[in-house]
C-alpha positions, 0 to 999 in steps of 0.5 A: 500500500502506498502511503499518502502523507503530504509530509514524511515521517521524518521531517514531521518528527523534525517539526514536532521537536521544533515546536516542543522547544519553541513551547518551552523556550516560552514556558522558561520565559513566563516563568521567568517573568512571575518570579519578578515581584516588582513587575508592572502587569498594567504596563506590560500589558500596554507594551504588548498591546502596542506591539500588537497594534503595531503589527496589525498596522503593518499588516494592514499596509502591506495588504493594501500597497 
């Protein structure tokens, strides 16, 4: 029987391993970031929603040029 994936086994496995050290490369991060007692939530949250906005602007150009 021949087999119909798109992706062979291998580089779906090199994806796979990609992706776990990508999530915990972030796990590290958030948890890095609970440990500060001296953050400022409100303000990191405003940095992220400017990044956010940010983003979405240029996507925006780039859609209509």
């Amino acid at each position: 029987m021949v087999s119909r994936q798109s992706v062979p086994v291998t580089r779906m496995a090199g994806l796979q391993r990609a992706a776990r050290m990508a999530g915990e490369s972030f796990g590290y991060e958030d948890a890095r970031i609970g440990a500060e007692p001296g953050l400022d939530w409100l303000h990191t949250r405003g940095l992220w929603w400017l990044a956010a906005t940010a983003a979405g602007a240029g996507l925006v150009l780039l859609h209509f040029s």
